[in-house]
C-alpha positions in Angstrom: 61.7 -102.2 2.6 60.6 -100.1 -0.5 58.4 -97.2 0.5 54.7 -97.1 -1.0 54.5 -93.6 -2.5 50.3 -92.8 -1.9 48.5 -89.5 -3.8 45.5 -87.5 -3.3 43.2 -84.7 -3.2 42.7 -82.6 -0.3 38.6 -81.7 0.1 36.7 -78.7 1.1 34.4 -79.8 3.4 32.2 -77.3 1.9 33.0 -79.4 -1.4 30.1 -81.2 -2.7 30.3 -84.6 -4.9 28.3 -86.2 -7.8 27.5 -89.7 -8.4 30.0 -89.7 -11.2 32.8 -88.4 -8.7 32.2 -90.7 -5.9 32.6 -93.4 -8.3 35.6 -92.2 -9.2 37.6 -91.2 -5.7 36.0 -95.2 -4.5 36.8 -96.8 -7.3 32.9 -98.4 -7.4 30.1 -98.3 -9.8 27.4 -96.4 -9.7 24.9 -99.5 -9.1 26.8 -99.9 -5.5 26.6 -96.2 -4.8 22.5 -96.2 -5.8 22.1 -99.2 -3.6 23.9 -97.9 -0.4 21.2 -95.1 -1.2 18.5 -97.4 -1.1 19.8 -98.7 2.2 20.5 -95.3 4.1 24.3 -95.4 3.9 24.5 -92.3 2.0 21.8 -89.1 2.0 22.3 -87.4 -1.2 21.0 -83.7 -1.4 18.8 -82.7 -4.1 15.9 -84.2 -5.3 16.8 -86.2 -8.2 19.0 -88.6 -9.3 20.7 -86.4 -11.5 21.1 -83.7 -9.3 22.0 -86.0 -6.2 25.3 -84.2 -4.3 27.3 -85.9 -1.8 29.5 -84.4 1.1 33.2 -85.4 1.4 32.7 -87.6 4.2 30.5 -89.8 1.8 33.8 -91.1 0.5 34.7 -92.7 3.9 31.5 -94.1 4.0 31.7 -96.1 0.6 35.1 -96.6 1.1 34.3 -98.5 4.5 31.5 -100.1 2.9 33.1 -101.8 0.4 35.4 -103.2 2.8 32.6 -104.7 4.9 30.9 -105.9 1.7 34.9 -107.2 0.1 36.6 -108.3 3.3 34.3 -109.8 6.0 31.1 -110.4 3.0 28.8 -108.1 4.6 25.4 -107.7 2.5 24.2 -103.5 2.5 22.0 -104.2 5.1 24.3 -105.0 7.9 27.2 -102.6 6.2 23.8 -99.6 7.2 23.6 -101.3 10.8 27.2 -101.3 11.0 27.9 -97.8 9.9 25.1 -96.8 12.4 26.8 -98.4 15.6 29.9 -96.9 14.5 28.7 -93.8 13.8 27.0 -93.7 17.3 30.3 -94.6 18.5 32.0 -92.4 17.4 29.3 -90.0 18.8 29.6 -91.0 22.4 33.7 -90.9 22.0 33.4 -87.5 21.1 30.7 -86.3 24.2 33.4 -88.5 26.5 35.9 -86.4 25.6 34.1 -83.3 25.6 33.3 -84.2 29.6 36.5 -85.3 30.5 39.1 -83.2 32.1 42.3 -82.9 30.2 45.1 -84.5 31.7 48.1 -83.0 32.0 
């Protein structure tokens, strides 16, 4: 079985994106990115458009997104309800296994 050969870039978490760069690490347009704006699935810092900045866990977000949207035809509303619920999820994961005792 041939072996996929996969590259990247390691982030900073304390790296900050543009528009422009989300774009490129998704592989989206910009119109996509705007609307999952609109919808709450991303919170840009700054105050305008032009000087909008994005954390590095925005990529996971748009990244997921477009896989709701491409795979299971989600519209942006449901991909923001979805990202919510997994997002509180994950939130109540992480307090379960902050209360549990480790096992040994």
């Amino acid at each position: 079985m041939p072996r996929e050969v996969i590259s990247g870039t390691v982030l900073d978490e304390r790296v900050t994106l543009s528009v422009v760069d989300i774009c490129q690490a998704c592989g989206c347009r910009e119109e996509w990115v705007l609307e999952l704006v609109d919808h709450g699935v991303l919170e840009p810092g700054g105050s305008r458009r032009d000087d909008w900045r994005f954390g590095v866990e925005s990529i996971t977000r748009v990244i997921t997104a477009r896989r709701l949207h491409r795979d299971l035809g989600v519209n942006v509303e449901g991909i923001a309800l979805t990202l919510e619920l997994l997002d509180e999820v994950n939130a109540l994961r992480t307090r379960i296994e902050r209360l549990s005792p480790e096992e040994d």
